[in-house]
C-alpha positions in Angstrom: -13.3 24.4 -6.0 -12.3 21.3 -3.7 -12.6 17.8 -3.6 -13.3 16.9 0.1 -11.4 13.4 0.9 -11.4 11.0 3.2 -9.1 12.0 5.8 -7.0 9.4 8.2 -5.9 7.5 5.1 -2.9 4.7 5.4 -2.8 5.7 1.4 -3.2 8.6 -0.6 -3.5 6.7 -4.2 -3.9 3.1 -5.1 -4.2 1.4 -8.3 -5.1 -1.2 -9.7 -2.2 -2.7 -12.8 -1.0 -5.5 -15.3 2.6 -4.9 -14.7 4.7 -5.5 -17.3 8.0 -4.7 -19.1 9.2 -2.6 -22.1 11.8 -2.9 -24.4 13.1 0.2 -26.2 16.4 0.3 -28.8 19.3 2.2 -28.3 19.7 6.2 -29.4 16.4 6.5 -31.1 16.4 3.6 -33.6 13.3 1.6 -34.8 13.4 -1.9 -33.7 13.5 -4.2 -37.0 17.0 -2.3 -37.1 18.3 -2.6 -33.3 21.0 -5.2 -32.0 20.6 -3.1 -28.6 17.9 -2.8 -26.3 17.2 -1.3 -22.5 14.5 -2.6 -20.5 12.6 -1.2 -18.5 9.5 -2.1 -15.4 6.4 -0.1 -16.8 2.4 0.0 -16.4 0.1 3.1 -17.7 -1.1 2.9 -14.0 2.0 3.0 -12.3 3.3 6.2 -14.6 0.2 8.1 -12.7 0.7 6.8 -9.2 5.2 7.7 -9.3 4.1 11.2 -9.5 2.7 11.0 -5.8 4.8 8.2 -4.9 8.4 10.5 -5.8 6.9 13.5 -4.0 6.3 11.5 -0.9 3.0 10.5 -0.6 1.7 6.6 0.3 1.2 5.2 -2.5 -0.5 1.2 -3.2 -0.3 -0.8 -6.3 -3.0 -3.7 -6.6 -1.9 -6.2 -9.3 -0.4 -9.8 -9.9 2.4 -11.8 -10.8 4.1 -14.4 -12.1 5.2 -17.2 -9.4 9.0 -17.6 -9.6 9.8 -15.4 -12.9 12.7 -12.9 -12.4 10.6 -10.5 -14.4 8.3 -10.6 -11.7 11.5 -10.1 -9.1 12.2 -7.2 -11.0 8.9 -5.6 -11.3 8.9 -5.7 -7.2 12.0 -4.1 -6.9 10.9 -1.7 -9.1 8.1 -0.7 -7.4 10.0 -0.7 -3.9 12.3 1.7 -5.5 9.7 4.0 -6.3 8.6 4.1 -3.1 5.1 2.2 -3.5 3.8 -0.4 -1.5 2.3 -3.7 -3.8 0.1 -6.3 -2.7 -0.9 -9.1 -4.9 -1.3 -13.1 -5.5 1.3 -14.4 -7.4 0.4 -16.8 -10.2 2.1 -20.0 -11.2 2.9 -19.8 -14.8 1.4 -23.1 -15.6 4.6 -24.7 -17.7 6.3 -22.2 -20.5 3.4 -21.8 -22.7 1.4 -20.3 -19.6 1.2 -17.2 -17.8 4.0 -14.1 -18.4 4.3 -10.3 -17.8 3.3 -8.7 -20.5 5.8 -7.1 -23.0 5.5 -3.5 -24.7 8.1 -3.4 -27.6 8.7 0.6 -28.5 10.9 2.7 -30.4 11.0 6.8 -29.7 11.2 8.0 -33.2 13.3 10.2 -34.5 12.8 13.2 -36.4 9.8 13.1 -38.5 9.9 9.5 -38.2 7.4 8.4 -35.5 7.3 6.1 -32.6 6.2 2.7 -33.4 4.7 0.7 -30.6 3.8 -3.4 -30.3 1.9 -4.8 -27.9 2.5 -8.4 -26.7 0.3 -9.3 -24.3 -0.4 -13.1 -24.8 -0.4 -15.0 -21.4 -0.9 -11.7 -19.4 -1.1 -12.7 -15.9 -2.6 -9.5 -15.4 -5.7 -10.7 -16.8 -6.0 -13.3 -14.0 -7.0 -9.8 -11.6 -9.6 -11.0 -9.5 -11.7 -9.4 -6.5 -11.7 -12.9 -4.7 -7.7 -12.1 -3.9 -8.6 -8.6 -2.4 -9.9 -7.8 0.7 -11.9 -4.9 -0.1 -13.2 -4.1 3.3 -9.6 -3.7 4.6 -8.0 -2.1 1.9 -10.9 0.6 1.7 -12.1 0.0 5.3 -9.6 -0.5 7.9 -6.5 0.8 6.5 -8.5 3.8 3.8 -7.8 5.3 0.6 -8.4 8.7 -0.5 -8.6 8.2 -4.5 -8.5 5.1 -6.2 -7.2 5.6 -9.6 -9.1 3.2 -12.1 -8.1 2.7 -16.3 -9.6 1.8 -19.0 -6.6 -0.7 -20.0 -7.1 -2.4 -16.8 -11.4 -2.7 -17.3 -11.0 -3.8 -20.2 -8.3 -6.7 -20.2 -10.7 -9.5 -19.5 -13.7 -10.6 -17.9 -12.1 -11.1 -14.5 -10.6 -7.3 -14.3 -14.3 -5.7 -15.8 -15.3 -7.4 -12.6 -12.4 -6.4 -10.2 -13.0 -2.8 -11.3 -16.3 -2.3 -10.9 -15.8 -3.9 -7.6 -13.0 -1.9 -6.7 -15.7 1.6 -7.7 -18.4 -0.2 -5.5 -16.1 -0.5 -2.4 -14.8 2.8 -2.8 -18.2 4.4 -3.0 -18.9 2.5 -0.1 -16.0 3.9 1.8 -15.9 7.5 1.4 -12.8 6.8 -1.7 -13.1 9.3 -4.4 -12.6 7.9 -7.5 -10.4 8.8 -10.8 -11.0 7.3 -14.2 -9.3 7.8 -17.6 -11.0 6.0 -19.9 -8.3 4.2 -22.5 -10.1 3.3 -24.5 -8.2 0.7 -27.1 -10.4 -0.9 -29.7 -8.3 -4.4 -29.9 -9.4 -4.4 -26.0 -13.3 -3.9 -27.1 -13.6 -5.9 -30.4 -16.4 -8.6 -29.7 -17.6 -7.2 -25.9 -18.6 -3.7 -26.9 -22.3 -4.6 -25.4 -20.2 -5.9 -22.2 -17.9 -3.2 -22.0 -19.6 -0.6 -22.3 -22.1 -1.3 -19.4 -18.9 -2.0 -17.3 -17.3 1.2 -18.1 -21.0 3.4 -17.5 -21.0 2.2 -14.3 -17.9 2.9 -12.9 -17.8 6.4 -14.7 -21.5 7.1 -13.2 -19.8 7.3 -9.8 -16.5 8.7 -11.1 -15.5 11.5 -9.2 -12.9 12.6 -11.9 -13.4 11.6 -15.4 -10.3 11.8 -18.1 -10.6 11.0 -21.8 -9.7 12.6 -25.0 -12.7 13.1 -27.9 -12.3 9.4 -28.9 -12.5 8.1 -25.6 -15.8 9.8 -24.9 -17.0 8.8 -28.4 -16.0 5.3 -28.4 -17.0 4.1 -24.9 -19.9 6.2 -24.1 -21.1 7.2 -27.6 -21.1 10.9 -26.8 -20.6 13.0 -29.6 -17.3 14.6 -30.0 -16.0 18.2 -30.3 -17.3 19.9 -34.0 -15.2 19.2 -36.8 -13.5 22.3 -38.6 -12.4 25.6 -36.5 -9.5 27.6 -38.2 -8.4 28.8 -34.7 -7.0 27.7 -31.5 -9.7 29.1 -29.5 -12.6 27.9 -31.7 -10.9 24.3 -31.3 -10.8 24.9 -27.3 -14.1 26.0 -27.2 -15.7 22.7 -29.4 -13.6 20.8 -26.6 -15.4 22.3 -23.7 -19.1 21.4 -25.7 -17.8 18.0 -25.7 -17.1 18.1 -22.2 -20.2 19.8 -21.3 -22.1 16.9 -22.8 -19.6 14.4 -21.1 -21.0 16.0 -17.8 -24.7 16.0 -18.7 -24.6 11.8 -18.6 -22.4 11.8 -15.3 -23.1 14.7 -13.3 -21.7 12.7 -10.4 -18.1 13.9 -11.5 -16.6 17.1 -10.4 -14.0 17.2 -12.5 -13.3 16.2 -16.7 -9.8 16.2 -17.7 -8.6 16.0 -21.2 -5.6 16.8 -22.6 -4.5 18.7 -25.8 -1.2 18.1 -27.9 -0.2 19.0 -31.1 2.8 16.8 -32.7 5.0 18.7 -34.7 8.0 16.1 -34.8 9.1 13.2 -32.4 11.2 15.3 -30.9 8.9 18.4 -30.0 5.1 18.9 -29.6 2.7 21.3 -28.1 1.0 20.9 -24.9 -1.6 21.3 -23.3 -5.1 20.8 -21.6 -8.6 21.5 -20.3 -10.2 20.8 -17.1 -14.1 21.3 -16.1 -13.9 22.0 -12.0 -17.0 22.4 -10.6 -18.5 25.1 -12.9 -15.0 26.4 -13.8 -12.6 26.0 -16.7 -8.9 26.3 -16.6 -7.0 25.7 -19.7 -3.4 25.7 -21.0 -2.9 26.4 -24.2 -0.3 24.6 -25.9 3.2 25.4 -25.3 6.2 24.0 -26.8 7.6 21.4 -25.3 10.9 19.2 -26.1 10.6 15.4 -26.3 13.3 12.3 -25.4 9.9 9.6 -25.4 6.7 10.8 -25.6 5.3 7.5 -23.9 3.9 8.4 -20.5 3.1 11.8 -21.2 -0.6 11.8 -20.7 0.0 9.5 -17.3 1.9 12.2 -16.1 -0.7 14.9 -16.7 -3.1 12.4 -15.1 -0.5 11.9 -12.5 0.1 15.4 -11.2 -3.3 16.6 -11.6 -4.2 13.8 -9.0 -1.2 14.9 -6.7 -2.9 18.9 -6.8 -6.2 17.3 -5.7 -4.4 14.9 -2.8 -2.9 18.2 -1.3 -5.8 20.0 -1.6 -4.3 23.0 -3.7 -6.6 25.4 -5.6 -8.2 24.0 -8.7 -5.8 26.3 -11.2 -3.3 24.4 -10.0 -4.1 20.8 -10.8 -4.0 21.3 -14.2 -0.6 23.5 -14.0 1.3 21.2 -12.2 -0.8 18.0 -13.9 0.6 19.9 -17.6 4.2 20.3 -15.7 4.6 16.5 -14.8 3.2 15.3 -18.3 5.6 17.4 -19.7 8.4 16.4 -17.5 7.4 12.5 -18.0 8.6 13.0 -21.3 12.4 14.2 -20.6 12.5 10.9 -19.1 13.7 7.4 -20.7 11.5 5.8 -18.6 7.9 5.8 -19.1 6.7 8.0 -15.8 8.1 11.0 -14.3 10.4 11.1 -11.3 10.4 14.1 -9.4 12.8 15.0 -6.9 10.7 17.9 -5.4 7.7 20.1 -6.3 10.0 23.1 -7.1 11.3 20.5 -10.0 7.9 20.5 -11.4 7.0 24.0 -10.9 10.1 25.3 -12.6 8.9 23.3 -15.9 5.4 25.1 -15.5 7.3 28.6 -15.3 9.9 27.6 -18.5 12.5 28.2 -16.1 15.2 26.0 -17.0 18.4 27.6 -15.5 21.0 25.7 -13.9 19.8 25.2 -10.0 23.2 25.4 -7.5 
């Protein structure tokens, strides 16, 4: 089963983001404990796109920033080095109590003692995403896009992005684009514009080409009932997965492909992996494996990620989901929040547990 895109494309992926920045302690430690910190440029939407951007595919980032800031400086540079191209207004902060990139305060865990994350995300200039500093027609038109990957975070952050997404879905249906959206959902997001929200989110995933979401996300946005409680084994849990799924697709049988992933977490440090994915009218699963952990944040963008990368090069459907599982699993071995490839054979050396030195 394939996706038929848009072919003569300036860009393969692009997607819409609040960039921001995260700051992690040293060697594992919590942060009420830490005199040491690394920074670091992140965004949920980013992690997916470096997954085609490192394996050489053009790549567009749609955001905002800060007018003058040096966070902002480095958020660029970032994403030049990353190999993405970025196009967005830059904001004037309005005086020191105004607009600022937003700040994601995380520790790893350790052990048995799990990650603790804190979201700071007062003044986000990323809320200020508005259509009106787009041109849709060219983006989607002119220069062409064969998926535009769309989040929940981002649909969510305010008024103004509800609006920019669902304008982002409309042009794309317009223009051939295919569209991707995981639904992250985050009830501090949602509290007081369920009614709002809720609409929003229907209509972009009611002509969603690939839909992602775990059981709560499907649940909470859409109020689709989740997979049955209970089941003693592995396969009885898988199979209450794909009646969620099937129900998913019943309410937006535009989609051609659902997406969710599995993961059981044993320790900080090691968890098993894995997924399901509805193609067409075919499953694939993995079934989780073991896999080792330096940060578990990004994991899940990575799946997202390298599933998307299977579909832009038009692989068989068994493979999105390999190589999506490879690349959520690699984003992991990483300190920094998304994968970085150097090559496919990377990835598909993690898929195959083949971890031998490479001379």
């Amino acid at each position: 089963m394939g996706i038929e895109l848009k072919e003569n494309c300036k860009y393969s992926l692009v997607v819409p983001t609040s960039m921001g920045v995260r700051i992690t302690p040293a060697e594992k430690q919590p942060v009420h404990s830490s005199n040491n910190f690394v920074l670091q440029v992140t965004s949920a939407e980013t992690n997916v796109a470096s997954i085609s951007s490192y394996l050489g595919l053009p790549v567009k980032v749609l955001t905002t920033f800060v007018k003058g800031s040096p966070i902002a400086k480095l958020i660029k540079s970032n994403l030049r080095s990353r190999f993405m191209d970025y196009e967005g207004v830059d904001v004037d902060q309005g005086g020191p109590w105004g607009y600022r990139h937003q700040f994601n305060i995380a520790d790893s865990g350790f052990g048995h003692r799990g990650p603790r994350v804190h979201n700071d995300r007062a003044g986000e200039v990323g809320r200020t995403l508005n259509v009106k500093d787009f041109d849709l027609d060219r983006i989607f038109g002119e220069e062409g896009v064969q998926i535009v990957h769309l989040s929940g975070l981002i649909a969510a952050l305010s008024k103004e992005t509800s609006t920019f997404c669902l304008e982002l879905a409309r042009a794309a249906k317009k223009y051939g684009t295919k569209i991707s959206f995981d639904l992250n959902f985050r009830a501090s997001f949602w509290k007081g514009r369920e009614e709002e929200l809720r609409a929003a989110f229907t209509e972009i995933a009611s002509v969603s080409d690939i839909l992602v979401g775990n059981e709560e996300d499907f649940q909470l946005c859409f109020g689709i009932k989740g997979p049955e409680a209970g089941g003693e084994g592995l396969d009885e849990k898988i199979e209450n997965f794909k009646e969620m799924i099937g129900r998913v697709k019943e309410q937006f049988p535009n989609a051609k492909v659902f997406a969710t992933t599995l993961r059981e977490v044993e320790s900080a440090l090691k968890h098993k992996w894995g997924g399901i994915m509805l193609a067409g009218d075919e499953w694939h699963v993995v079934k989780p494996r073991d896999i080792d952990i330096i940060d578990r944040i990004g994991g899940g963008d990575g799946f997202v990620g390298g599933m998307l990368y299977g579909i832009l090069k038009n692989w068989d459907a068994e493979k999105w989901i390999q190589f999506g599982w490879a690349t959520g699993a690699m984003a992991t071995t990483f300190h920094t929040d998304y994968a970085q490839p150097a090559d496919e054979e990377m990835v598909w050396s993690i898929w195959e547990g083949n971890a031998r030195v490479q001379r």
